[in-house]
Each structure stands twice: as C-alpha cells, then as structure tokens.
C-alpha positions in Angstrom: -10.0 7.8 -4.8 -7.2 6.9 -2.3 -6.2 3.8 -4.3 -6.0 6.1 -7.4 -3.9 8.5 -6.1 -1.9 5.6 -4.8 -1.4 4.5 -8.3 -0.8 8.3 -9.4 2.2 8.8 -7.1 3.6 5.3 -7.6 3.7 6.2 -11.8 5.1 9.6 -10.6 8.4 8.2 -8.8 6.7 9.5 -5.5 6.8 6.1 -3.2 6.5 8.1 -0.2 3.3 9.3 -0.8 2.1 6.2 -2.5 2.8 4.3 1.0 1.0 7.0 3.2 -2.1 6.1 0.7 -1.8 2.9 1.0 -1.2 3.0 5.0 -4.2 5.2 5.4 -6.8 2.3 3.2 -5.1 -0.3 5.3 -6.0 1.3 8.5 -9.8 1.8 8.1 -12.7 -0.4 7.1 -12.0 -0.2 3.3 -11.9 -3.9 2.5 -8.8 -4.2 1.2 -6.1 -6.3 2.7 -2.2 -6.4 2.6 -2.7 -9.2 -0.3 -4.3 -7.1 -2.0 -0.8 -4.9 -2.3 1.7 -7.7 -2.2 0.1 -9.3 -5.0 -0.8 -5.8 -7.3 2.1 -5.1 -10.0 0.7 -1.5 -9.7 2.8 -1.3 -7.1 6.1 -3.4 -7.5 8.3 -0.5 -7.6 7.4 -0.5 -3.7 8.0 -3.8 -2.9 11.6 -3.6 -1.7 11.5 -0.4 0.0 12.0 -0.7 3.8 8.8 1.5 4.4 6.6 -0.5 2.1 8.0 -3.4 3.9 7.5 -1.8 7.4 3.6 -0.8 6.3 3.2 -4.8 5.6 4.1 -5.8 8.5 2.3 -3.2 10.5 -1.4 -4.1 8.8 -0.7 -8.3 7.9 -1.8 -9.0 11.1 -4.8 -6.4 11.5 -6.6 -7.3 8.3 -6.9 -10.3 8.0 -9.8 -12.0 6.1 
C-alpha cells in the first residue's frame, strides 16, 4: 500500500511525499532495494531531485542484495 501511494503522489506532482514513501519501504524489511527505484519509470520525475538523490544514497548501501 506504501508503494501505491508512492505512485499516487508521484502522478499528483507531490514528490515530497512520494520520497517520504519511498524512504519509509527502504528503511524496513520490505524487500525492495534502491534498484528497484532507480530503475522504475514510475518514478522518473524524481530522479533529479536533490532529495530523491540524497534518499539513494542514504539506503544504496543498507540494502543491498
């Protein structure tokens, strides 16, 4: 439900939001790694933002596989 809501605020111009979602799945056991973000088109209209960039490499080490 986080990744959808994720998506949600990504369609709706909210980035903000979008990357406290995406921080949040990053930080607990949910499987998912920064790959899986960095390579999702979902969410290209992150990919240059200092905070989504920040977020990256906060978790690339921590996760992973």
């Amino acid at each position: 439900m986080v990744m959808v809501m994720a998506n949600i605020y990504v369609m709706c111009g909210r980035y903000e939001e979008a990357i406290e979602r995406l921080d949040y799945l990053l930080s607990i056991e949910s499987g998912l790694t920064t790959n899986d973000f960095k390579l999702n088109e979902e969410f290209k209209p992150l990919w240059d933002l200092p905070a989504y960039q920040e977020m990256i490499r906060k978790h690339a080490t921590s996760n992973l596989p």
